[in-house]
Structures are given as structure tokens and as C-alpha cells.
Backbone as JSON Lines, residues from 0, in Angstrom:
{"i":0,"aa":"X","n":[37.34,-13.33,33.18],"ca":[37.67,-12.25,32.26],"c":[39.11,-12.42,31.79]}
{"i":1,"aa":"X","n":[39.36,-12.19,30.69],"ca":[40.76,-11.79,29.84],"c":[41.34,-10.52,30.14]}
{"i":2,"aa":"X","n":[42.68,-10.56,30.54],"ca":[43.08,-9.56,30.34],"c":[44.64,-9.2,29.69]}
{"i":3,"aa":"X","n":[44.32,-8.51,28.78],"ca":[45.29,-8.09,27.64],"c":[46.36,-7.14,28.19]}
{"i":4,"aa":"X","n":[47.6,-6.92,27.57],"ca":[48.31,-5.75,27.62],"c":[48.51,-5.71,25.83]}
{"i":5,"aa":"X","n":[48.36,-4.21,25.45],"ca":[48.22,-4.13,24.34],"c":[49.77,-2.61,24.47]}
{"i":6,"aa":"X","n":[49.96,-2.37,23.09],"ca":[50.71,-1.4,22.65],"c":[50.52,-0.36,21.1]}
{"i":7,"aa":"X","n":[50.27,0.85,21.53],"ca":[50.01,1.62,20.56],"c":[50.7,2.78,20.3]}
{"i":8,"aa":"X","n":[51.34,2.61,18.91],"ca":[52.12,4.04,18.54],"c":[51.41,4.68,17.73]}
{"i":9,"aa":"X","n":[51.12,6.47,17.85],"ca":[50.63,6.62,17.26],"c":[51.01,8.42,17.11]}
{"i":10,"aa":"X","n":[49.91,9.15,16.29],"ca":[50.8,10.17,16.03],"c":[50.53,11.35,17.19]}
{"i":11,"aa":"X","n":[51.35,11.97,17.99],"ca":[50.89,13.29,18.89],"c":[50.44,14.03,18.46]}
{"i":12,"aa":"X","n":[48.85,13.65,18.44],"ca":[48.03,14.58,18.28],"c":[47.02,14.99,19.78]}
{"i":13,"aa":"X","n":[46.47,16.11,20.05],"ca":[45.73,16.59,21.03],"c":[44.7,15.53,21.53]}
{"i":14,"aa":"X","n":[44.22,15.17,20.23],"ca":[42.54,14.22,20.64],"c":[42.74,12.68,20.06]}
{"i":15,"aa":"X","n":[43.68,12.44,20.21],"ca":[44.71,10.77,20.0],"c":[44.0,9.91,20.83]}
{"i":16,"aa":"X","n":[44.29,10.27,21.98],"ca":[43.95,9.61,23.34],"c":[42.75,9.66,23.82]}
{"i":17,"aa":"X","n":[41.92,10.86,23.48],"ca":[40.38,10.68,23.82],"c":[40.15,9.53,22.81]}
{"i":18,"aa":"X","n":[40.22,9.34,21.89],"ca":[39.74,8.78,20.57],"c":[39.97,7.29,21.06]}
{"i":19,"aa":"X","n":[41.36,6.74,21.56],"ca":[41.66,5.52,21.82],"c":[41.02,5.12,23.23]}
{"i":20,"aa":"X","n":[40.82,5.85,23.78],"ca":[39.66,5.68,25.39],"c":[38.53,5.53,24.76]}
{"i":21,"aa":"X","n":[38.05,5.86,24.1],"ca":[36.31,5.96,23.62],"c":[36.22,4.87,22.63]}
{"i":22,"aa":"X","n":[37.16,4.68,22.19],"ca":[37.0,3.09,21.06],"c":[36.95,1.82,21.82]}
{"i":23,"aa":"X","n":[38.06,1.82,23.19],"ca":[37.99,0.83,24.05],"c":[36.84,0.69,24.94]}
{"i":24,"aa":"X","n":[36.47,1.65,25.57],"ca":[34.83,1.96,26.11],"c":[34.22,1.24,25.24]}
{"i":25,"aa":"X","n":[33.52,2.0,23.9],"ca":[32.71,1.38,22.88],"c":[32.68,0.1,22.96]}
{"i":26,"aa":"X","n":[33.89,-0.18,22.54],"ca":[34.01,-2.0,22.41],"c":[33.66,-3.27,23.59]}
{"i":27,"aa":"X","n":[33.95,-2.56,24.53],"ca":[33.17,-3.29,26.06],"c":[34.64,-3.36,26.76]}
{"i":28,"aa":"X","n":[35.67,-2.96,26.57],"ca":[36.98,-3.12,27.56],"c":[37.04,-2.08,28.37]}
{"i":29,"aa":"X","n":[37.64,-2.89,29.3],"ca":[37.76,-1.76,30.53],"c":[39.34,-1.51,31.09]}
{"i":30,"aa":"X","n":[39.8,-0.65,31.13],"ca":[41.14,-0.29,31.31],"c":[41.66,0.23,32.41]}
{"i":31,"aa":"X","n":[42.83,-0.77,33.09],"ca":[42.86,-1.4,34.08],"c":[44.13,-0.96,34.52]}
{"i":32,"aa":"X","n":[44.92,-0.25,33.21],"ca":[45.86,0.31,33.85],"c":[46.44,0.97,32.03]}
{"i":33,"aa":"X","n":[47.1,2.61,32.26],"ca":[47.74,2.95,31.09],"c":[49.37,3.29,31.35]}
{"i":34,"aa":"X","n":[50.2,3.47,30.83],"ca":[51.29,4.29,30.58],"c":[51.01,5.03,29.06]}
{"i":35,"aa":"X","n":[51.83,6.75,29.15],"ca":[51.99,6.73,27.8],"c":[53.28,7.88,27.95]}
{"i":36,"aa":"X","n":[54.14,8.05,27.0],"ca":[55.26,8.2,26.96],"c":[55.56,9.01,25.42]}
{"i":37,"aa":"X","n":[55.94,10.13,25.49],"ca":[56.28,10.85,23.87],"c":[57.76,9.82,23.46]}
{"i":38,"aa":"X","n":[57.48,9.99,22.02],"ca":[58.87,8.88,21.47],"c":[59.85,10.45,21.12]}
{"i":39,"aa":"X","n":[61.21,10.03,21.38],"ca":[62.3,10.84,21.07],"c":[62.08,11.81,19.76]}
{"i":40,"aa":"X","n":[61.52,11.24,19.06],"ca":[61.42,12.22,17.71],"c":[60.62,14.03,18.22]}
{"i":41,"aa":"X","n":[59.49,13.25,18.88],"ca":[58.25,14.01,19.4],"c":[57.31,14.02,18.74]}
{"i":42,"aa":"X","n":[57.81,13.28,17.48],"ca":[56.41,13.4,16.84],"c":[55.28,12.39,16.85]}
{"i":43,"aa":"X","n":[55.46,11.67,17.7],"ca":[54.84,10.09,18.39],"c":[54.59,9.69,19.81]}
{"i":44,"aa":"X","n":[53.65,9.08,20.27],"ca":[53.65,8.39,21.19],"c":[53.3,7.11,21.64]}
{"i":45,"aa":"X","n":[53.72,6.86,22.66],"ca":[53.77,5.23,22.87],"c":[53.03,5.0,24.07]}
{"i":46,"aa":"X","n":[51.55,4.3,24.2],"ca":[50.79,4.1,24.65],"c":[50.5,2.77,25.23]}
{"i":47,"aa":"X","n":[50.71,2.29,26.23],"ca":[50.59,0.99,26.62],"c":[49.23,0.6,27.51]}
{"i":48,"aa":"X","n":[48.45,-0.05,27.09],"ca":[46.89,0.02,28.13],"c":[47.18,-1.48,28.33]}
{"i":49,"aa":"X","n":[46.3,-1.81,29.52],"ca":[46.16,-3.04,30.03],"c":[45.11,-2.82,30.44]}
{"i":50,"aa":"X","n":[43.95,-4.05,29.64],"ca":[42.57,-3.65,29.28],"c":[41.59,-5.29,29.64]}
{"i":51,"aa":"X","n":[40.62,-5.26,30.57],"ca":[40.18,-6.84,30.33],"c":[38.92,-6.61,29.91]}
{"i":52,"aa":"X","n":[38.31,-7.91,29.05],"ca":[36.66,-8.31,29.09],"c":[36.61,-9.34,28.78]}
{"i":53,"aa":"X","n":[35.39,-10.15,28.48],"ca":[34.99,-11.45,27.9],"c":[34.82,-10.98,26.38]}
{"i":54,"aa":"X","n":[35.25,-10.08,26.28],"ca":[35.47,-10.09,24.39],"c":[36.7,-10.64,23.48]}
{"i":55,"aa":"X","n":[36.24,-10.65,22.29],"ca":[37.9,-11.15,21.78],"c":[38.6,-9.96,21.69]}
{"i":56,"aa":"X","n":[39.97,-9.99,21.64],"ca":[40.49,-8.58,21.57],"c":[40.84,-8.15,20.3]}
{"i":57,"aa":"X","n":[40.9,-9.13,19.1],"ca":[40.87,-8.75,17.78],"c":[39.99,-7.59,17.71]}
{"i":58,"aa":"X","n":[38.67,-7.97,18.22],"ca":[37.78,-6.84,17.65],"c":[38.79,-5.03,18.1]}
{"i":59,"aa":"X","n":[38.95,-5.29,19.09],"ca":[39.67,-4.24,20.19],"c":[40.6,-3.38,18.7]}
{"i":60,"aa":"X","n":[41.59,-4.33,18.7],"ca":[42.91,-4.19,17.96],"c":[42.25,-3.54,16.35]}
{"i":61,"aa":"X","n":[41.24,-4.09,16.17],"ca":[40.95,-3.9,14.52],"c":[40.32,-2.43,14.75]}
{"i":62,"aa":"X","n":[39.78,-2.19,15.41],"ca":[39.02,-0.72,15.8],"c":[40.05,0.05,15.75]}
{"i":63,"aa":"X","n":[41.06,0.05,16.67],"ca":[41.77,0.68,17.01],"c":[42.97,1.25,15.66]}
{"i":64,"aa":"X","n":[43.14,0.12,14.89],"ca":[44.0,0.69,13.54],"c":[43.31,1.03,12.58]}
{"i":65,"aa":"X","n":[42.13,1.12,12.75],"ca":[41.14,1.72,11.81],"c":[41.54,3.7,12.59]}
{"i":66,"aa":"X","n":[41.81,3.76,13.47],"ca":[41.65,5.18,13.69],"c":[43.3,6.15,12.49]}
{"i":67,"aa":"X","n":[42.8,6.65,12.6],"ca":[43.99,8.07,11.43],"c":[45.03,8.21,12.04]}
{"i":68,"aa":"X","n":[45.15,8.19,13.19],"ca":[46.73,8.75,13.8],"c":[47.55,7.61,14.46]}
{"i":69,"aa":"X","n":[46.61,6.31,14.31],"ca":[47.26,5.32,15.15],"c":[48.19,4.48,13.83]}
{"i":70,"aa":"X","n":[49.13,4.28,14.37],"ca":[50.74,3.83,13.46],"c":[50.3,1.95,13.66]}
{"i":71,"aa":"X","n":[50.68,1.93,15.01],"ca":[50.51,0.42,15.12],"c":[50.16,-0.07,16.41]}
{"i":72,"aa":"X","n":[49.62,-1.16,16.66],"ca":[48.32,-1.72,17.58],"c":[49.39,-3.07,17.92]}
{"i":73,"aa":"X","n":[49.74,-3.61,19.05],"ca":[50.62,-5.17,19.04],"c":[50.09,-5.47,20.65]}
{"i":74,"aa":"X","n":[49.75,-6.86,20.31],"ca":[49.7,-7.21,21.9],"c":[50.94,-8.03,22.2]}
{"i":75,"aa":"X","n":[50.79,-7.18,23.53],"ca":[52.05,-8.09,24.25],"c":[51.96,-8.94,24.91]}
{"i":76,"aa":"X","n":[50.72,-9.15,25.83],"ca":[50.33,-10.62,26.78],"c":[49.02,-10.43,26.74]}
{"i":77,"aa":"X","n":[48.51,-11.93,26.38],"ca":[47.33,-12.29,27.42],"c":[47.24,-12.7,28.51]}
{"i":78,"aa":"X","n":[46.25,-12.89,29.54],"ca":[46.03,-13.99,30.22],"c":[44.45,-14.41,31.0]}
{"i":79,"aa":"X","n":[44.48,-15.06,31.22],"ca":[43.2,-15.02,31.96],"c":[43.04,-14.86,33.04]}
{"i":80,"aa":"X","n":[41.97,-14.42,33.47],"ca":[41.83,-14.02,35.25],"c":[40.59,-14.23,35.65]}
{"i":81,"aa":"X","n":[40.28,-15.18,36.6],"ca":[39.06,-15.03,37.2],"c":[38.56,-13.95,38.29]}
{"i":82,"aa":"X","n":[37.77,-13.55,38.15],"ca":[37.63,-12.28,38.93],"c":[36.19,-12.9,40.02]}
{"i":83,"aa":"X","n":[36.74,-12.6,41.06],"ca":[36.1,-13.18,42.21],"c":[35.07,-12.37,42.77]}
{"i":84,"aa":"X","n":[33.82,-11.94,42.97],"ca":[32.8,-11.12,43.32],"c":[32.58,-12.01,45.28]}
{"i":85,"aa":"X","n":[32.35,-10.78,45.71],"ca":[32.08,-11.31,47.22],"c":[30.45,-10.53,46.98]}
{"i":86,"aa":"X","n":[29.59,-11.24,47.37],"ca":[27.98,-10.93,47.98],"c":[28.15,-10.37,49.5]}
{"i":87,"aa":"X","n":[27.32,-9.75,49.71],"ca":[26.85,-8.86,50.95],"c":[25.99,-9.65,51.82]}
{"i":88,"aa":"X","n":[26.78,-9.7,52.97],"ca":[25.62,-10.68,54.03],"c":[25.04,-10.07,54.52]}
């Protein structure tokens, strides 16, 4: 699996963040870790998810600036990770 750290500013609104959880769901990512932080103005916030799947994350990113309140979408790292499953003896 891939896993991304992505960054999103966007506008403080109430249902911002449901909206950006439910687009990443939709899309098949799973989120693995968030910060989010109001920007000094207040009229913004700054959203950082760290999100993996076997998808490309374009799709992720293009969803995501398609939404109304979101300003801007930037990734900051990829990388890859193999994710190791243990079976039950």
C-alpha cells in the first residue's frame, strides 16, 4: 500500500470536514492519521491527513478540489509501505 500525506486549506465551515472524510472513504483511502488547525485569520483551516491505498492519489486530490469550501489540496510525501498481515495458527 501507498501512503500519502496530503494538505488541505479550506474554508471554516461546520460540515467541511464531514465532507472531506466521506470523499476519502468514497474513494477507497483510509486515514491513518489527521491534524487540523484554524489559520490566524479564522476564516480557514488547515487540514493535514495521512491517508494509504493501492489507489492513485490524483483521483483522491481531484475529488477533493472539486468540493466548494476547499481552497487548496498539495501533497507533501509519498511513500510506499508494505503492510505485513500475520495468519492465525
Amino acid at each position: 500500500m501507498m501512503q500519502h500525506q496530503i494538505s488541505i486549506l479550506a474554508r471554516f465551515r461546520p460540515e467541511v470536514l464531514e465532507r472531506i472524510l466521506r470523499v476519502t472513504r468514497h474513494r477507497g483511502f483510509r486515514i491513518n492519521a489527521m491534524n487540523m488547525g484554524q489559520s490566524t485569520d479564522g476564516d480557514n483551516v488547515n487540514i493535514e491527513l495521512t491517508v494509504s491505498s493501492q489507489r492513485p492519489l490524483t483521483q483522491l486530490c481531484a475529488q477533493l478540489t472539486k468540493l466548494s469550501d476547499i481552497t487548496e489540496v498539495e501533497v507533501l510525501q509519498q511513500e510506499s509501505r508494505l503492510l505485513r498481515t500475520q495468519s492465525a495458527m
